[in-house]
PyMOL Python script that loads the backbone (N, CA, C, O; Angstrom):
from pymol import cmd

cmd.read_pdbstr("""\
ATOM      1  N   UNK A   1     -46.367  21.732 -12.253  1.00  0.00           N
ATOM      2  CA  UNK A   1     -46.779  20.433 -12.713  1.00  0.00           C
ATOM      3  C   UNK A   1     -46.026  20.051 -13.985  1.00  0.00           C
ATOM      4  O   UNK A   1     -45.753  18.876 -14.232  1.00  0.00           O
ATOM      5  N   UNK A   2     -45.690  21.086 -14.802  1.00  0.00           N
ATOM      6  CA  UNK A   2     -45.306  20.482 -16.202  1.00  0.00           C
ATOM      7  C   UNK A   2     -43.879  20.339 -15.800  1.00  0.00           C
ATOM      8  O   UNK A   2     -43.552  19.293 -16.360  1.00  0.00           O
ATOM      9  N   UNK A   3     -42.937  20.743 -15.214  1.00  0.00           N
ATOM     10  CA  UNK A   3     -41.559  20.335 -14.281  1.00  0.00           C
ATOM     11  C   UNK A   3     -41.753  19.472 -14.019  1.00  0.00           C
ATOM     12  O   UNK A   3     -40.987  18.812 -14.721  1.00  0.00           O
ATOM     13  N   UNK A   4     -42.494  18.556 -13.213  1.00  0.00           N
ATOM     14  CA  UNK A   4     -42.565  17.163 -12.458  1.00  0.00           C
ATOM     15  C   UNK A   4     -42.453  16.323 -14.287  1.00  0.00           C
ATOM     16  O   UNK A   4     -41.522  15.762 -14.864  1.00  0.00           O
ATOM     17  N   UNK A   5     -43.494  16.539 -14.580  1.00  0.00           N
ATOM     18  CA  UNK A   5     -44.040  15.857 -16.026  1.00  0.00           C
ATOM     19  C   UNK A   5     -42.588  15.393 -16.906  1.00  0.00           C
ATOM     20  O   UNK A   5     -42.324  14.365 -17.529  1.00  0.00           O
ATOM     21  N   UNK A   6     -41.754  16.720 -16.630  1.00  0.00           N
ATOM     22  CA  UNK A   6     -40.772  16.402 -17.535  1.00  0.00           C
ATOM     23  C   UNK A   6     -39.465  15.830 -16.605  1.00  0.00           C
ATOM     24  O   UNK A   6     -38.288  15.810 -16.967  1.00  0.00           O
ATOM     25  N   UNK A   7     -39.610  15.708 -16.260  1.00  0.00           N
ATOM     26  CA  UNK A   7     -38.473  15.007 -15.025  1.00  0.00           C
ATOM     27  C   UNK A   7     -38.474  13.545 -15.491  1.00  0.00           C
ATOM     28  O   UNK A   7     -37.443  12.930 -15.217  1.00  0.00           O
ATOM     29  N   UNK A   8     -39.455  12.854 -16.157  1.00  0.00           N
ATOM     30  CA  UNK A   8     -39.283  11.529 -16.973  1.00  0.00           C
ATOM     31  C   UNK A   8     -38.510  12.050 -17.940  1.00  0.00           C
ATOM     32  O   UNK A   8     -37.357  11.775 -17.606  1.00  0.00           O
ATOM     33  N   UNK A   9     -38.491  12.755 -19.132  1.00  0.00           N
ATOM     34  CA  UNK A   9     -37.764  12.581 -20.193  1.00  0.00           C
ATOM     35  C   UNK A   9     -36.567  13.650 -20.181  1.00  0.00           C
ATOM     36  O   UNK A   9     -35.906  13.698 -21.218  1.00  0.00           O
ATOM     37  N   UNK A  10     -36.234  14.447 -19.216  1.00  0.00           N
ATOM     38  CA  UNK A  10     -34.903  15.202 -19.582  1.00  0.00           C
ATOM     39  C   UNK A  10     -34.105  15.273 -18.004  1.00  0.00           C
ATOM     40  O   UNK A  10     -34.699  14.657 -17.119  1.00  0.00           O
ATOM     41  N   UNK A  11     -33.070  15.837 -17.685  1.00  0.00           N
ATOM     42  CA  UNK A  11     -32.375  15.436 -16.669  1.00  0.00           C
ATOM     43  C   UNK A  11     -33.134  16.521 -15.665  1.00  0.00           C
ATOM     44  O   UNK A  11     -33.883  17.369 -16.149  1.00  0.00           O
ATOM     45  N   UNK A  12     -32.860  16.430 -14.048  1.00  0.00           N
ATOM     46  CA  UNK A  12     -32.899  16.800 -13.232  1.00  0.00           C
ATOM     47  C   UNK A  12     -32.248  18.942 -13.212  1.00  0.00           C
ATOM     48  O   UNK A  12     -32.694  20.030 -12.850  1.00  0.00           O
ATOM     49  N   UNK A  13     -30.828  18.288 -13.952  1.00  0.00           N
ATOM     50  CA  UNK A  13     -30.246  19.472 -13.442  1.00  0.00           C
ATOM     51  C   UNK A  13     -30.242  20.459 -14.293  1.00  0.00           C
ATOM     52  O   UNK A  13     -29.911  21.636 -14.154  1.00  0.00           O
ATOM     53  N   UNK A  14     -30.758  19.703 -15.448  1.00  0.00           N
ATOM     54  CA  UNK A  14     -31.300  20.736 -16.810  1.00  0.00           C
ATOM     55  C   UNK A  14     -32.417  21.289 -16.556  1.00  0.00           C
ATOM     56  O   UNK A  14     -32.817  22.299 -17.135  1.00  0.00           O
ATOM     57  N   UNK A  15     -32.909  20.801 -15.840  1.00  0.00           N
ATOM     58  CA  UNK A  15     -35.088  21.419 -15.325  1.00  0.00           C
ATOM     59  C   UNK A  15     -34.453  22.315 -14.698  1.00  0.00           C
ATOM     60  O   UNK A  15     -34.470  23.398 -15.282  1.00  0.00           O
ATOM     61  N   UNK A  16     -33.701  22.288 -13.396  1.00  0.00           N
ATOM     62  CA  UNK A  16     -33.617  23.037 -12.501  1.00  0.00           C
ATOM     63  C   UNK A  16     -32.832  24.444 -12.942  1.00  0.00           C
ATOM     64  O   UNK A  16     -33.135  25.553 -12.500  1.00  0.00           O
ATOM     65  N   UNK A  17     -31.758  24.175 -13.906  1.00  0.00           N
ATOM     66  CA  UNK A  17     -31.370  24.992 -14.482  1.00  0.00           C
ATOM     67  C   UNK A  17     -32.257  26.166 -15.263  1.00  0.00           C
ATOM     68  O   UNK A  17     -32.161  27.391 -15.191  1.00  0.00           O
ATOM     69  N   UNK A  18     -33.017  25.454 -15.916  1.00  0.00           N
ATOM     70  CA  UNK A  18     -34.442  25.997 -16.773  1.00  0.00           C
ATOM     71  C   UNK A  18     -35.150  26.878 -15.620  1.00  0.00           C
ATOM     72  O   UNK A  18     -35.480  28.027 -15.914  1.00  0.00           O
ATOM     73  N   UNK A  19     -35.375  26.432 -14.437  1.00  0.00           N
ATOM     74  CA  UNK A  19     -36.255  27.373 -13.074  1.00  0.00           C
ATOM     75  C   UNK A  19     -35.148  28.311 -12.976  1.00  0.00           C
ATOM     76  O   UNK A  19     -35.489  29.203 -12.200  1.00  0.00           O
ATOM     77  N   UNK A  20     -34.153  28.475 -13.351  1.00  0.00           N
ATOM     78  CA  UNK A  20     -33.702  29.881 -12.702  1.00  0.00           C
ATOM     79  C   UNK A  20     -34.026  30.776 -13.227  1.00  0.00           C
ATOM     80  O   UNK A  20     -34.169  31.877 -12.695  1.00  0.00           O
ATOM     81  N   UNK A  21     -34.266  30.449 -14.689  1.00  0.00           N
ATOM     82  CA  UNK A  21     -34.491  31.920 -15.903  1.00  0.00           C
ATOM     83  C   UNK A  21     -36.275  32.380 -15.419  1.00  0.00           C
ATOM     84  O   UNK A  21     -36.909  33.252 -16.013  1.00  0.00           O
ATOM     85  N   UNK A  22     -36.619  31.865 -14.674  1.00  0.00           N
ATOM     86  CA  UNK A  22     -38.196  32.163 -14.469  1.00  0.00           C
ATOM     87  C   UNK A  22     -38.398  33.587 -13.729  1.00  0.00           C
ATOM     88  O   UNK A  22     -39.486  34.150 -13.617  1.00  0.00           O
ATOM     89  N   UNK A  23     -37.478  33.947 -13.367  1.00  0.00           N
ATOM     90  CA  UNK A  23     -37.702  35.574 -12.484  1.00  0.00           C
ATOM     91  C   UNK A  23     -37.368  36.008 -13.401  1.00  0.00           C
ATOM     92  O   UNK A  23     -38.090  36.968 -13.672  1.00  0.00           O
ATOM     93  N   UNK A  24     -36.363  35.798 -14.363  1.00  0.00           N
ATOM     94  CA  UNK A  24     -35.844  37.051 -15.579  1.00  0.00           C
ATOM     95  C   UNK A  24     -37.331  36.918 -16.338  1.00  0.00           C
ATOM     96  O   UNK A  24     -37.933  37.962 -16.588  1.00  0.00           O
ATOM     97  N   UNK A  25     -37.737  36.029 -16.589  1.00  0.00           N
ATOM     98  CA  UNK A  25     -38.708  36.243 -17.699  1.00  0.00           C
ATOM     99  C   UNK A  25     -39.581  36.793 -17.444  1.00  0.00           C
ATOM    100  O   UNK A  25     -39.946  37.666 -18.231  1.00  0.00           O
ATOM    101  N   UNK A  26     -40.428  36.526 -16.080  1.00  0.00           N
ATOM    102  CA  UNK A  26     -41.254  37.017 -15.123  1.00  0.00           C
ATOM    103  C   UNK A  26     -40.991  38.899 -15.237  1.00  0.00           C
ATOM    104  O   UNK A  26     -41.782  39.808 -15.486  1.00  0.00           O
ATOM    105  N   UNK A  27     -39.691  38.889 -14.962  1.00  0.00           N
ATOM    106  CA  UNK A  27     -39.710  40.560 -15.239  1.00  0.00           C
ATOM    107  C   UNK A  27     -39.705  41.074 -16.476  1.00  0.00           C
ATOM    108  O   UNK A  27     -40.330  42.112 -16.695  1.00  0.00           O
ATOM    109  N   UNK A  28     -38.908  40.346 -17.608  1.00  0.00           N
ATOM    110  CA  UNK A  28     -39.402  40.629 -18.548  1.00  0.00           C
ATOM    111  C   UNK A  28     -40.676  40.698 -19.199  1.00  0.00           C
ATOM    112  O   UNK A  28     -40.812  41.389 -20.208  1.00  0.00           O
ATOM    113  N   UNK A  29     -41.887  39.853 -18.566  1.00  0.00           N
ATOM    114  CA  UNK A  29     -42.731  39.861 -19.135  1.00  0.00           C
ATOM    115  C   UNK A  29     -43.793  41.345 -18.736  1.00  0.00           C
ATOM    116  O   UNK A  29     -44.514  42.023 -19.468  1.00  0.00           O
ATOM    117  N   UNK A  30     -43.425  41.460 -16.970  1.00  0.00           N
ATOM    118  CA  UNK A  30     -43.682  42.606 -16.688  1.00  0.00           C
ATOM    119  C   UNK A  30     -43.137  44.247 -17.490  1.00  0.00           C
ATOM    120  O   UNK A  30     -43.899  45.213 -17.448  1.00  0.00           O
ATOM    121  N   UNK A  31     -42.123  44.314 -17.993  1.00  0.00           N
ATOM    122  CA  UNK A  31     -41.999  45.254 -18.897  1.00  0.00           C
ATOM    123  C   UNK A  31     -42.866  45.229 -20.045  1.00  0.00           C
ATOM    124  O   UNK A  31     -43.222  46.271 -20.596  1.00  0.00           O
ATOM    125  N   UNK A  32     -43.197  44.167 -20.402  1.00  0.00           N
ATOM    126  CA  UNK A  32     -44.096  44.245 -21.153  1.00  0.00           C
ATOM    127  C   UNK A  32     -45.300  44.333 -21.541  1.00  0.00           C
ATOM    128  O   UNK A  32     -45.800  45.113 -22.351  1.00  0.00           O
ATOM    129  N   UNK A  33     -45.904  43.249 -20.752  1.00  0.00           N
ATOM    130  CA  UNK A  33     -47.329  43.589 -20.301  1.00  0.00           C
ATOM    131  C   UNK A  33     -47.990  44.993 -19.440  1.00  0.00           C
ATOM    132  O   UNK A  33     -49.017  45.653 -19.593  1.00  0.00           O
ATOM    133  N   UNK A  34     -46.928  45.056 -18.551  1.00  0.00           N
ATOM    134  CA  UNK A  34     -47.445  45.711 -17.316  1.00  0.00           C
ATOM    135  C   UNK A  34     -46.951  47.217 -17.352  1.00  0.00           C
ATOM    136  O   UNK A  34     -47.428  48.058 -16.591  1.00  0.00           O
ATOM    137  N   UNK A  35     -45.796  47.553 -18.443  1.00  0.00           N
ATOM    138  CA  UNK A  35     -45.606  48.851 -18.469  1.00  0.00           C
ATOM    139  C   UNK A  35     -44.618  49.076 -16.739  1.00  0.00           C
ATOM    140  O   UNK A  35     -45.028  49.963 -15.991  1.00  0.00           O
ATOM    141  N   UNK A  36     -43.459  48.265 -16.319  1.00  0.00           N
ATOM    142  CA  UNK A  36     -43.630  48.164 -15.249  1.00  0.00           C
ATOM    143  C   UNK A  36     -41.523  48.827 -15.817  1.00  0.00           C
ATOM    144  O   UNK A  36     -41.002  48.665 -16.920  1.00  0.00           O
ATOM    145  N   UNK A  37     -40.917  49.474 -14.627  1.00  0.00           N
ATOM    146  CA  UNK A  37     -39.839  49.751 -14.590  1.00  0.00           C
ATOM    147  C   UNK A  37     -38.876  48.894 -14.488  1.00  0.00           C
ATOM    148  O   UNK A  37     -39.109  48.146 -13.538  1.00  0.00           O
ATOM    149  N   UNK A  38     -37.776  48.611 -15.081  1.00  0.00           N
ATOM    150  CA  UNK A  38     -36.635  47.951 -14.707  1.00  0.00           C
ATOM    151  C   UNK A  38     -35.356  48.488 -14.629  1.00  0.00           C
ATOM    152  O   UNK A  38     -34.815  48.873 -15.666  1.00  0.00           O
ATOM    153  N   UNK A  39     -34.736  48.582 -13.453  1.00  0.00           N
ATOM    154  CA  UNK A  39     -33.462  49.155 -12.778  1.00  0.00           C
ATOM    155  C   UNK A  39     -32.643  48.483 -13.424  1.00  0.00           C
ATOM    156  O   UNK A  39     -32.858  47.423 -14.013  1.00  0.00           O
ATOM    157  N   UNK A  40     -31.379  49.244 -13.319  1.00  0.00           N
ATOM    158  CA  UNK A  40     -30.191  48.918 -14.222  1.00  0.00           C
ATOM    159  C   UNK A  40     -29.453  47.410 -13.057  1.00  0.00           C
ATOM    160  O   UNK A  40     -28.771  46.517 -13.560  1.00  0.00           O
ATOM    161  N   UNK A  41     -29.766  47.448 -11.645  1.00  0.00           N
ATOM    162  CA  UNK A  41     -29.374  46.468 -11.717  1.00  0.00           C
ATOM    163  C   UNK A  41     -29.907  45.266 -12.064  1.00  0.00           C
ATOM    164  O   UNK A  41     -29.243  44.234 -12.163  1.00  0.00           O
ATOM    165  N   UNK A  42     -31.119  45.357 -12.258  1.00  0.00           N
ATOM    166  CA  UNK A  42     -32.109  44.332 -12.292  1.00  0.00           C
ATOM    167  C   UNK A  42     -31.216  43.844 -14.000  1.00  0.00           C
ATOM    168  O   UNK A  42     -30.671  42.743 -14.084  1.00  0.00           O
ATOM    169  N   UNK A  43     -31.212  44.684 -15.013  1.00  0.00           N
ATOM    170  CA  UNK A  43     -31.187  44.528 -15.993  1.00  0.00           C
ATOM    171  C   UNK A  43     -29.466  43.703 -16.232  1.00  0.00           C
ATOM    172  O   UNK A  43     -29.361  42.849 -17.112  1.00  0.00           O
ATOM    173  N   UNK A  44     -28.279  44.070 -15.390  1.00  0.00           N
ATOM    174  CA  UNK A  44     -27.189  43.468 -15.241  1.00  0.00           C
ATOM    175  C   UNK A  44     -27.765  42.175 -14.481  1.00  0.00           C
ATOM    176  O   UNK A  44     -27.618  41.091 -15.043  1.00  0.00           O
ATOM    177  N   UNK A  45     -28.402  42.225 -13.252  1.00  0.00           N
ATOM    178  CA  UNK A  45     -28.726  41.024 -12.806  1.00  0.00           C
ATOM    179  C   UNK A  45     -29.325  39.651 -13.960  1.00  0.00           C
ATOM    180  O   UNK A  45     -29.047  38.462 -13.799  1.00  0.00           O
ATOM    181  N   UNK A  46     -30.320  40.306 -15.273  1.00  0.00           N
ATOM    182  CA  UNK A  46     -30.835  39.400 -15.491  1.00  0.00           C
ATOM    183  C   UNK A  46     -29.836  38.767 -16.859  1.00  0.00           C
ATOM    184  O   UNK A  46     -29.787  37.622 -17.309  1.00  0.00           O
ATOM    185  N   UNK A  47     -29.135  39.954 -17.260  1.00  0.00           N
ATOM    186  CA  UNK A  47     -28.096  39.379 -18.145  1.00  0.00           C
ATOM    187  C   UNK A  47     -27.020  38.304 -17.478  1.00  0.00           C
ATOM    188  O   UNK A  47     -26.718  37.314 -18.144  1.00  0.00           O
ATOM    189  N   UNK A  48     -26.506  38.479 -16.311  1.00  0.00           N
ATOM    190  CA  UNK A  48     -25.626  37.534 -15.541  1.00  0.00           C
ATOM    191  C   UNK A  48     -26.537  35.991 -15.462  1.00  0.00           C
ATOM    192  O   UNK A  48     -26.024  34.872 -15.479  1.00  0.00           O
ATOM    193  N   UNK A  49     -27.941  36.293 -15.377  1.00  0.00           N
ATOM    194  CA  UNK A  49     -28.263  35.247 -15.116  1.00  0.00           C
ATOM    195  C   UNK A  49     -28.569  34.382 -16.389  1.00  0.00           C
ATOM    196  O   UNK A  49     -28.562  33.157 -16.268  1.00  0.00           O
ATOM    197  N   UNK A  50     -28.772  34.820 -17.313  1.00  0.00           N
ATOM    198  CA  UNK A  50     -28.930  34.181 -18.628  1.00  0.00           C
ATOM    199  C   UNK A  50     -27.940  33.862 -19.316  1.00  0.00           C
ATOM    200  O   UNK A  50     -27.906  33.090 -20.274  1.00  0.00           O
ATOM    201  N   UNK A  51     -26.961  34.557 -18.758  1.00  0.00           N
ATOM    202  CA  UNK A  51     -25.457  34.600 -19.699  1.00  0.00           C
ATOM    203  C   UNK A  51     -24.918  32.847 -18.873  1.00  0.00           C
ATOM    204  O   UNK A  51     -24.245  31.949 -19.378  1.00  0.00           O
ATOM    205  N   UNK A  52     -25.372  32.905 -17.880  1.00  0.00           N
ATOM    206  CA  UNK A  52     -25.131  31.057 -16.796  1.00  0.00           C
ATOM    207  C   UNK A  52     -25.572  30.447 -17.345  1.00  0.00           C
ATOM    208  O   UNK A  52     -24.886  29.540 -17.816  1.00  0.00           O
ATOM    209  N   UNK A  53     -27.228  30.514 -17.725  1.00  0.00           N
ATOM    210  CA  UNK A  53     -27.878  29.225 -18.539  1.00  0.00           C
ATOM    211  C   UNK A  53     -27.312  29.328 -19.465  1.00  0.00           C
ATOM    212  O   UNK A  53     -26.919  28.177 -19.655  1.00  0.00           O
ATOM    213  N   UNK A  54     -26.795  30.175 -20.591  1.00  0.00           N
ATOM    214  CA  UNK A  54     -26.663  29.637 -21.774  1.00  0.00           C
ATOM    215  C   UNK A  54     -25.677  28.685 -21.569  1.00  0.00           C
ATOM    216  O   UNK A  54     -25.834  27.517 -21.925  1.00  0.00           O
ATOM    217  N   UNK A  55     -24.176  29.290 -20.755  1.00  0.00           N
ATOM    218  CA  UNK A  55     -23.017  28.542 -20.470  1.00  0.00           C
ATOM    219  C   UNK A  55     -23.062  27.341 -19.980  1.00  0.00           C
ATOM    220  O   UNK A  55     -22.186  26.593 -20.414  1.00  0.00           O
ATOM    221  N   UNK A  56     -24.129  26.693 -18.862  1.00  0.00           N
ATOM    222  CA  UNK A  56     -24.499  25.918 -18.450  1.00  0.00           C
ATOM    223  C   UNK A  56     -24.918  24.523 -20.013  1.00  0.00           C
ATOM    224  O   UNK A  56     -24.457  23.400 -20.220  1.00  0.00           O
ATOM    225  N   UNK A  57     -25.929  25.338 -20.754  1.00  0.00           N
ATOM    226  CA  UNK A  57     -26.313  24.477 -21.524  1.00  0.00           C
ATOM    227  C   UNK A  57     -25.486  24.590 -22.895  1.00  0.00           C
ATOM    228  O   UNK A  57     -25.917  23.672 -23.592  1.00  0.00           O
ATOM    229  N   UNK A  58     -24.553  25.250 -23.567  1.00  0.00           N
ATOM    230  CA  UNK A  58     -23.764  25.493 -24.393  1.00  0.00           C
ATOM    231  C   UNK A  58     -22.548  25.154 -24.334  1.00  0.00           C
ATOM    232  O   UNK A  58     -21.729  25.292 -25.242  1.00  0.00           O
ATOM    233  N   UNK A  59     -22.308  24.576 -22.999  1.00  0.00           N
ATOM    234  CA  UNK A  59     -20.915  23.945 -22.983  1.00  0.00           C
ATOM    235  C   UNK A  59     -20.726  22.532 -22.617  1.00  0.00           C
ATOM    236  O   UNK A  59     -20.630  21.886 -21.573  1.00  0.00           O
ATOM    237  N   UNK A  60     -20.707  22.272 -24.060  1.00  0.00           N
ATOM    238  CA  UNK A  60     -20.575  19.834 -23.608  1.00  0.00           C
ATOM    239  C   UNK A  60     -19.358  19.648 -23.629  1.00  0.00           C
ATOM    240  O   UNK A  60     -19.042  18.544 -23.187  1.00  0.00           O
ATOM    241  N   UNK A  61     -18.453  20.341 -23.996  1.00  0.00           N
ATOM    242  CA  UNK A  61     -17.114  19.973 -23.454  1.00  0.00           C
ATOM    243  C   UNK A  61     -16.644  19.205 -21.791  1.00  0.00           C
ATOM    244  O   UNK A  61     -15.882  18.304 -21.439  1.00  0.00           O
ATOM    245  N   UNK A  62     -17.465  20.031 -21.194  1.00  0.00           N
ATOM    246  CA  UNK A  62     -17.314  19.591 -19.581  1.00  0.00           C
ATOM    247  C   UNK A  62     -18.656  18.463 -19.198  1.00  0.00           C
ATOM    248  O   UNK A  62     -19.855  18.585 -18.944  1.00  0.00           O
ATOM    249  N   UNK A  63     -17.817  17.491 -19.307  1.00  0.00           N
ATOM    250  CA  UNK A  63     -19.092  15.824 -18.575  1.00  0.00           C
ATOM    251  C   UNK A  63     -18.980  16.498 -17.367  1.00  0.00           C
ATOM    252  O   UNK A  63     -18.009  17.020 -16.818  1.00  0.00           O
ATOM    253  N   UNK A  64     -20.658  16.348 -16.913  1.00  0.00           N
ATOM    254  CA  UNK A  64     -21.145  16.717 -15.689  1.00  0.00           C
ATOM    255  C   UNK A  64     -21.144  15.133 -15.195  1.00  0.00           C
ATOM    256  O   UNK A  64     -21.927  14.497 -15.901  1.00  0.00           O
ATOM    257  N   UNK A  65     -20.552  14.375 -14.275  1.00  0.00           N
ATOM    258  CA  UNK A  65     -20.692  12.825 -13.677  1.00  0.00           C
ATOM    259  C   UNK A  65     -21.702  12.871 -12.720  1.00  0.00           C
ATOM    260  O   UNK A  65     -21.756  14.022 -12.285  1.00  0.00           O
ATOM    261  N   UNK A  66     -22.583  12.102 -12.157  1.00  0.00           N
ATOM    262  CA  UNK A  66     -22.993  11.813 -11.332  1.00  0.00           C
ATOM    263  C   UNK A  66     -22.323  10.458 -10.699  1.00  0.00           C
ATOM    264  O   UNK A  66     -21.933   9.429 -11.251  1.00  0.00           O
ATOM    265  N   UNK A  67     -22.344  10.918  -9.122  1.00  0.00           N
ATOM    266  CA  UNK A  67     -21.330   9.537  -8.423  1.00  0.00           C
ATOM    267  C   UNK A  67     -22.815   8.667  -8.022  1.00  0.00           C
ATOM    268  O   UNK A  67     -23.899   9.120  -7.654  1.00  0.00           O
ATOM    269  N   UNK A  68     -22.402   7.330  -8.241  1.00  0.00           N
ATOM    270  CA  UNK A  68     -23.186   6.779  -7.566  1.00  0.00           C
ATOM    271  C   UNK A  68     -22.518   5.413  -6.512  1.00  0.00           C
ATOM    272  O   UNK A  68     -21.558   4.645  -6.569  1.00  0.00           O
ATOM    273  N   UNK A  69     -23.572   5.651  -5.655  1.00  0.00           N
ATOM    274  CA  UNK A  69     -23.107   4.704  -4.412  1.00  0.00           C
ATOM    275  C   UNK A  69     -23.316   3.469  -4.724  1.00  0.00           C
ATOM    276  O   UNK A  69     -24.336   3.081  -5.294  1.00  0.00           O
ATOM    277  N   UNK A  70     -22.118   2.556  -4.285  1.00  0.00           N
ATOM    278  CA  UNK A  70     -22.317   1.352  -4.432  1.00  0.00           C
ATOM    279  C   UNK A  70     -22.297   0.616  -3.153  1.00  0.00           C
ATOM    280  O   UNK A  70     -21.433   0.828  -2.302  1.00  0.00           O
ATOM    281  N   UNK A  71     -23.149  -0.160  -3.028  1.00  0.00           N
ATOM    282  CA  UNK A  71     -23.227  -1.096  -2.243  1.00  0.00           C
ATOM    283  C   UNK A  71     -22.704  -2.206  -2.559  1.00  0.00           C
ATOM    284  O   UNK A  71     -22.765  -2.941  -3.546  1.00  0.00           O
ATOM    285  N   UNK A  72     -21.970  -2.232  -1.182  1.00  0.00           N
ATOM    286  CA  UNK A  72     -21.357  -4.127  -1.181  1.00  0.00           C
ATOM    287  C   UNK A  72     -22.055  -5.093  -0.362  1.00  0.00           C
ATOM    288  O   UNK A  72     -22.151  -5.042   0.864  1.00  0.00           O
ATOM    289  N   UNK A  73     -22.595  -6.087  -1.223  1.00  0.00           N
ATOM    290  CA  UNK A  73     -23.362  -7.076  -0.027  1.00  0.00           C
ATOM    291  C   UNK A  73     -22.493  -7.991   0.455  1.00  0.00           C
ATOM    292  O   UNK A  73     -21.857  -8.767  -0.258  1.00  0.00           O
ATOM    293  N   UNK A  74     -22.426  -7.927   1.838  1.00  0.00           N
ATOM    294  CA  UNK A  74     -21.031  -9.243   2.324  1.00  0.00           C
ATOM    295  C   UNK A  74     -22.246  -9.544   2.943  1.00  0.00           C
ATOM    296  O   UNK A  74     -22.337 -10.526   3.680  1.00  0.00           O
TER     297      UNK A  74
END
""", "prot")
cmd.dss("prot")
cmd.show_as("cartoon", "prot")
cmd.util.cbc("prot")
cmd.orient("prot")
């Protein structure tokens, strides 16, 4: 619900971006709370995946465009 909520004030592909880190944290939180094991690939897996969002959101050099369709009325 709070994803939908924010879909008015920030972009689409920034939310969605934001849902990927939710399994890393999810396991991270399980190491923590839960006393729970994490495998070395899990642990390369979750660095690869955080090391994307940051790049994703740390790099404004590259305009992301969206195309939009135009219609011609004849």
């Amino acid at each position: 619900m709070l994803f939908n909520i924010s879909l008015k004030y920030v972009d689409a592909t920034k939310i969605a971006m934001s849902v990927v880190a939710e399994p890393v944290i999810a396991t991270f939180l399980a190491l923590i709370l839960l006393g729970e094991a994490i495998g070395t690939m899990q642990m390369i897996g979750g660095v690869i995946t955080l090391a994307g969002i940051a790049i994703f959101f740390l790099n404004p050099s590259k305009k992301r465009h969206v195309i939009q369709n135009e219609k011609t009325i004849t």
